[in-house]
Structures are given as structure tokens and as C-alpha cells.
C-alpha positions as CSV (number, residue, x, y, z in Angstrom):
1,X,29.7,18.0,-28.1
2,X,28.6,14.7,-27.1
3,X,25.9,14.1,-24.4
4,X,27.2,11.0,-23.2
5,X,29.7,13.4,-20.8
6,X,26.8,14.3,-18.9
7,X,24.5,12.7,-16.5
8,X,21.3,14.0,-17.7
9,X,20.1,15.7,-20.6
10,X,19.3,19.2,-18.5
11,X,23.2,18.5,-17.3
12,X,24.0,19.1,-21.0
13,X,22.0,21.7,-21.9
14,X,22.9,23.7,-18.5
15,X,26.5,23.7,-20.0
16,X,25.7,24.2,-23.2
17,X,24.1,27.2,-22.1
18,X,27.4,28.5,-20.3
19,X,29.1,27.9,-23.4
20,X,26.7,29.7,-25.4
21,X,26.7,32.6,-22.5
22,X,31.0,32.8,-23.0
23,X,30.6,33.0,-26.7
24,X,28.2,36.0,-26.0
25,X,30.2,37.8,-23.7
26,X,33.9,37.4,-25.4
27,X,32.3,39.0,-28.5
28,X,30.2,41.7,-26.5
29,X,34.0,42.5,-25.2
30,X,36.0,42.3,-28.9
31,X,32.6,44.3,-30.3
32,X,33.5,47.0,-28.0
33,X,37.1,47.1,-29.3
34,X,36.1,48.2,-33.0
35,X,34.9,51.4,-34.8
36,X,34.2,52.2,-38.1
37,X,37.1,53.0,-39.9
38,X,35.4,54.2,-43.2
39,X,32.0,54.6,-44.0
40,X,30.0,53.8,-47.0
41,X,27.5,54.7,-48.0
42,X,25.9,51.1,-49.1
43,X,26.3,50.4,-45.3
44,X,29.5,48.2,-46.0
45,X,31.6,49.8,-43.9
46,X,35.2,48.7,-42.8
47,X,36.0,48.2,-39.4
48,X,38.8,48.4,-37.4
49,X,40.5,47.2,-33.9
50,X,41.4,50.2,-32.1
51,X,42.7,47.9,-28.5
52,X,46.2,49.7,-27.8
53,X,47.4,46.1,-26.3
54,X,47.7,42.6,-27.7
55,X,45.5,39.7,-27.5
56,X,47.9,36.8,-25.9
57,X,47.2,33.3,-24.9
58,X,47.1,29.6,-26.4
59,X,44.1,29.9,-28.2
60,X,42.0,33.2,-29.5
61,X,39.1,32.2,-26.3
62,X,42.1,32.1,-24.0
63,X,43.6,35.5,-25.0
64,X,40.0,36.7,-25.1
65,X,39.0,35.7,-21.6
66,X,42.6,36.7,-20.3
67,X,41.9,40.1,-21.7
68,X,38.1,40.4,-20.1
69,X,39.8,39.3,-16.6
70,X,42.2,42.2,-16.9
71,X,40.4,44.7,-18.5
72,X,36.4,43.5,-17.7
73,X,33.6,45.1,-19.7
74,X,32.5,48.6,-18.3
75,X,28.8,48.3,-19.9
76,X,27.2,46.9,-23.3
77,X,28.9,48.7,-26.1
């Protein structure tokens, strides 16, 4: 992202910091979504997505944040 958008540089980094803070919360909200399907014991487990409904929306961020807005996060998983 370019810093000429922004008026300042504490303009940019304020919303780069919102950015960063979206990131954080989409995957706190997909993390929270998966268990360990089967275990290994070199700690590789697989994982898998265990949401009964589907993701939908224009891009995977948009589907993402559609999905926290409907369903919002009940606590860190």
C-alpha cells in the first residue's frame, strides 16, 4: 500500500493497523471453525473445517467478514 493516500505518516500507519487488526480477527473466527481431524504423532496433524454453512461473498475477506457479522465470535477459540 502506498503512503501517498494518506495525509501523514501516523494516517498510514493508523490504517495499517486496522488492516492488520481485520487480518487478526477473520483468522481468530476461521481458526475457531477447524479441529483436528487425525492426529499424529510427529505433531503434523490434519485439520479439518467442521462450519455446517458456506462461506459466500466476492472475495474470501468478504465472505469472511459477512460470516463474522452473522455469526460474531463468542470468545478466543
Amino acid at each position: 500500500m502506498s503512503m501517498s493516500k494518506y495525509a501523514t505518516a501516523a494516517d498510514y500507519w493508523e490504517a495499517e493497523a486496522k488492516r492488520n487488526e481485520m487480518e487478526a480477527a477473520r483468522y481468530r473466527f476461521l481458526r475457531s471453525d477447524f479441529s483436528p481431524m487425525g492426529l499424529s504423532i510427529d505433531g503434523n496433524h490434519a485439520w479439518a473445517y467442521r462450519r455446517n454453512a458456506t462461506l459466500k461473498g466476492p472475495n474470501l475477506d468478504a465472505a469472511i467478514d459477512a460470516a463474522i457479522l452473522a455469526d460474531p465470535p463468542r470468545g478466543d477459540a
